[in-house]
N, C-alpha and C positions, 0 to 999 in steps of 0.2 A: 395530319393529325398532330396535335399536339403534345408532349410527352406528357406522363401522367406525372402529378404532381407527389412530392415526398411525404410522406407522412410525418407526420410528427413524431417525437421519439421523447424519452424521459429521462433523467439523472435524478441520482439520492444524493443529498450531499448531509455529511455531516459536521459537527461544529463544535466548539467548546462550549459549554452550559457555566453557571456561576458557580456551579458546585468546584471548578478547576480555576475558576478566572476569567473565563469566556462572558458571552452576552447571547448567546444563543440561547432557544429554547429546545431541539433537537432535532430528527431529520425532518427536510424541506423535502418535499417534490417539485421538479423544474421540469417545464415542457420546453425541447429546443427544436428548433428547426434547422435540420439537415443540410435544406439551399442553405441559407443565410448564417446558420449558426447561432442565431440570435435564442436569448433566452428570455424564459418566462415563469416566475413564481408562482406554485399553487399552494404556496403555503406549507407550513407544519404541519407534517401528518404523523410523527409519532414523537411525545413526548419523553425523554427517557435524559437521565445525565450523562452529559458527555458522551455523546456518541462517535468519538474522533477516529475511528476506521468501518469502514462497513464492507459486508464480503457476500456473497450469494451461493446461495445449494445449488452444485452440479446440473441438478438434474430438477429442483422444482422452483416454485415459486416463492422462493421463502429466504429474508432478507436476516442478516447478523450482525448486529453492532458491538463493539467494545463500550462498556462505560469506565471510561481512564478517570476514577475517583480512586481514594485512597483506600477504600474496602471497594475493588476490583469488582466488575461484572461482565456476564456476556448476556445480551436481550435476543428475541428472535422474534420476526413477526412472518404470518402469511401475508403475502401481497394482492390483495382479490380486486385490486383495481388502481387506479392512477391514483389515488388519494383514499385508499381503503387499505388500512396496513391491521391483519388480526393479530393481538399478541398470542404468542406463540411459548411463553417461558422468559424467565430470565433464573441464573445462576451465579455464583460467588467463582470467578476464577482463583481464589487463594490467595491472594496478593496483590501487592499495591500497584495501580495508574498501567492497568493493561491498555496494550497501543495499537495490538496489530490480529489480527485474527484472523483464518481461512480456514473451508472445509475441508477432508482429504478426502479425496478420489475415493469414487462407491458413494460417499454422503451420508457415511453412517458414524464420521465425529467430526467436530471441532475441535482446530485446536486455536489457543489463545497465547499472548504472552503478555506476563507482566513487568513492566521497564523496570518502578523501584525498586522491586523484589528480585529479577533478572531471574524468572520462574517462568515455566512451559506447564498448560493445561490442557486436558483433554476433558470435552463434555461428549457425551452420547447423544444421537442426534435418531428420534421417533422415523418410523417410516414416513410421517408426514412432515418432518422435519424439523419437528419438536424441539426443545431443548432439553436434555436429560440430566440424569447422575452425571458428575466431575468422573472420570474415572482414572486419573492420573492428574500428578503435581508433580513435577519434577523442578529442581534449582539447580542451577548455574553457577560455582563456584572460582574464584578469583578474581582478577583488576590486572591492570594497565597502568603505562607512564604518568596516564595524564591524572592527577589527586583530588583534582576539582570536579570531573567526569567517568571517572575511571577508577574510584575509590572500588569499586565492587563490581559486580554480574549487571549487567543490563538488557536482558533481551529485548530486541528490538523489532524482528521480524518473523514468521512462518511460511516459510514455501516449500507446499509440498510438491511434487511430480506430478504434472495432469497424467501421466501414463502411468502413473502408480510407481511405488520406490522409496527412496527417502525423503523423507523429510528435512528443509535444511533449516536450521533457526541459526537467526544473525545475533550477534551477540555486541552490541558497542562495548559494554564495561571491558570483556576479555579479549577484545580483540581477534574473535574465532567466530569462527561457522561449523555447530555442530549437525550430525546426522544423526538422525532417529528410523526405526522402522517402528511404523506403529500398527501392534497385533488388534489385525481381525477381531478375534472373538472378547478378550481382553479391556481394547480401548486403552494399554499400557505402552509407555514409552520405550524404546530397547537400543540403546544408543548402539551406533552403528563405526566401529574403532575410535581413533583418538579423532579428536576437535582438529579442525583445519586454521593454522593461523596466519590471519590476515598480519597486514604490516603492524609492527609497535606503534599506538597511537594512533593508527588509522581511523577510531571508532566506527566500523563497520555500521550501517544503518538498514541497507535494504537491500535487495538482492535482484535482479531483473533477470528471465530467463528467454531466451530467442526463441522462437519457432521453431527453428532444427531440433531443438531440445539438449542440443550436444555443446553448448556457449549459455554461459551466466556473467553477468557484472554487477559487481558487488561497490556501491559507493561509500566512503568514507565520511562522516559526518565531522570528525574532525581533525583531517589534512587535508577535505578537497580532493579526493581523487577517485577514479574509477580504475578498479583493476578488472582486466579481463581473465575468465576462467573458462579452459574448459571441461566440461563434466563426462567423465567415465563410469557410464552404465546406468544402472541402479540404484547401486549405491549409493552415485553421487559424490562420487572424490573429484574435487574439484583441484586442477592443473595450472598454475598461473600461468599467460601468457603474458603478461606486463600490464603497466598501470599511467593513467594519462590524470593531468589535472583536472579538472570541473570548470574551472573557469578561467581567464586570462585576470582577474580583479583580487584582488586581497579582501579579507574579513569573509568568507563564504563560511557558510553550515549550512553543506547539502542535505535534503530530505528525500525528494521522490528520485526514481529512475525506473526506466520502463524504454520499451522495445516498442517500433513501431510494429504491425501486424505484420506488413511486406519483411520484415527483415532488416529491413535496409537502413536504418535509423537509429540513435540511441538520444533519449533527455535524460536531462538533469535538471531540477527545480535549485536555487542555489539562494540561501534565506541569506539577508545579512547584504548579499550585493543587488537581491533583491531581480534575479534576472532566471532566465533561461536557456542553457547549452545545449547544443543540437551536433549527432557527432554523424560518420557516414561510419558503417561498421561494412567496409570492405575489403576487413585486412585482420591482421591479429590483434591489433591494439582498436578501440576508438579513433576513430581521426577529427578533429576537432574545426566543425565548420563555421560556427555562429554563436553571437551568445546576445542575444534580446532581453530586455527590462519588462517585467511580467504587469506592468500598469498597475503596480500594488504594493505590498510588503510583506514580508515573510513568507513566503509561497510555500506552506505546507505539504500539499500532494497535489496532483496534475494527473488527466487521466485523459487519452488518447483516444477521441469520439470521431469513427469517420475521417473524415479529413479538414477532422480539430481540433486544437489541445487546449484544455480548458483547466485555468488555475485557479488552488485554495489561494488565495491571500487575506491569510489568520488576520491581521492585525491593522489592515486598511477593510475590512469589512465586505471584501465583495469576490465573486465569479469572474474571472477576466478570460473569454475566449481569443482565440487566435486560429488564422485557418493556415495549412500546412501545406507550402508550396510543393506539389505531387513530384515534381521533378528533384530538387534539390534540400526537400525536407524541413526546409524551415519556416519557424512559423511568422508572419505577416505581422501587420500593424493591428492592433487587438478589434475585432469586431463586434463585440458585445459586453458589457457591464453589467453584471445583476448584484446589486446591493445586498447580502445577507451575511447577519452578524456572525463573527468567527468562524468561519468557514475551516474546515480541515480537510476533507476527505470529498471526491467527487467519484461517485457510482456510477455507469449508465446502467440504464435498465433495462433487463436481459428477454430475449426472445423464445418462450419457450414450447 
């Protein structure tokens, strides 16, 4: 008997719209296949400005974009089918060219952050996973070395504990990662002691957390480096255990980093050289095994499907998969191209 065949499977990908400088019109639906990797456009299914991060409710069907324009937004749609996206809301995060946004645990807020403003948002999220009342704006005050990037606050990231706990926002301007607990009943921010500071100049961007839940790496958007942290408790105090480059090439501005599911892995997207680092995390630091050219430019974010890693590349226009050698992690000579305009952000679509 023959095995049964894989089903096909979907990615959201989002993009820049003209409203930021992009060419996109907003999120696509992509059909990929599992054997091969190979993808397949269905086309724009939800119109919206600048959708450049997209995030998913815990627990339903129901999809969240940033729009990173200058008067901020968060959109929300139901997802009742591969190319059926219902709106859902959309709300003003507060602040200019929000970037990054995730649900917290339970699924009753979002929170949002706005990069010009370097401001953290909370909306209130319906039992059907609505978009509600803002119920918090909180800012981010200071700067860093750097005067060109670092004149002021920059929030750049939200992650919260899939086990509930703090909340960590990444901060490039200040060069910190702060902690929030955010109240239940409320929907209010409650910072959680002082800000954690990362290296001077490091401009912290995103934050990657391990499966053990006890290890995060936090990469630097402008030194190029991943430090290793590890996390105590709840809270969230995070421990440095040391810090490794991104790449063996000069001119890097990292974006994405992210954990393989096994553990055993760590990427890095690295814009500027225009490639991909792959580290083996069986030690305290990163250890640094590989760095591959992602068949594109800019590689905004990368998102870890199965066994394949598939990159934004903003500014060559297109999807570039790669499948990931199970034994030694790294990923291959790219096996599929899918042409769509400014690409930022790659979702898969979740099984619920």
């Amino acid at each position: 008997m023959s095995p049964p065949t894989a089903q096909p499977e979907l990615l959201y990908v989002g993009c820049y719209t003209p409203d930021s400088g992009g060419e996109g019109a907003g999120i696509t639906a992509v059909r990929r296949d599992p054997a091969t990797g190979l993808l397949e456009s269905l086309g724009v299914v939800a119109r919206t400005p600048s959708p450049s991060f997209l995030a998913w409710h815990p627990t339903l069907p129901v999809l969240y974009a940033v729009n990173e324009v200058e008067e901020g937004g968060v959109s929300a749609w139901a997802v009742d089918g591969e190319t059926d996206l219902r709106p859902l809301g959309q709300g003003s995060t507060g602040g200019m060219h929000p970037c990054h946004l995730a649900v917290a645990p339970g699924g009753g807020y979002l929170v949002s952050v706005n990069y010009s403003s370097g401001s953290v948002a909370v909306h209130r999220l319906g039992d059907d996973g609505a978009l509600g009342e803002r119920t918090d704006l909180l800012a981010h005050e200071g700067a860093g070395p750097d005067p060109k990037r670092q004149e002021r606050a920059h929030a750049h990231m939200a992650s919260p504990n899939p086990g509930g706990g703090a909340i960590l926002v990444v901060d490039l301007g200040t060069d910190s990662v702060y902690r929030y607990e955010l109240e239940a009943a409320t929907g209010r921010l409650v910072p959680l002691g002082p800000r954690i500071h990362a290296h001077a100049g490091s401009g912290p961007r995103h934050l990657a957390r391990h499966p053990d839940g006890r290890r995060a790496y936090l990469v630097g958007e402008l030194d190029a480096t991943v430090t290793a942290y590890d996390i105590e408790g709840g809270a969230g105090v995070l421990h440095e255990r040391g810090r490794v480059a991104t790449t063996r090439l000069t001119g890097a501005q990292p974006s994405e980093i992210a954990v393989r599911a096994d553990g055993r892995f760590l990427y890095v997207a690295n814009r500027g050289t225009d490639t991909i680092s792959a580290f083996a995390l069986d030690g305290d630091v990163p250890v640094y095994l590989a760095e591959i050219p992602t068949g594109g430019r800019w590689p905004r974010h990368f998102a870890l499907v199965g066994d394949h890693l598939y990159v934004a590349n903003e500014r060559s226009h297109a999807v570039v998969g790669f499948h990931l050698d199970a034994d030694s992690g790294v990923p291959q000579e790219p096996g599929s191209v899918l042409e769509l305009p400014s690409p930022t952000c790659v979702l898969p679509a979740k099984s619920l």
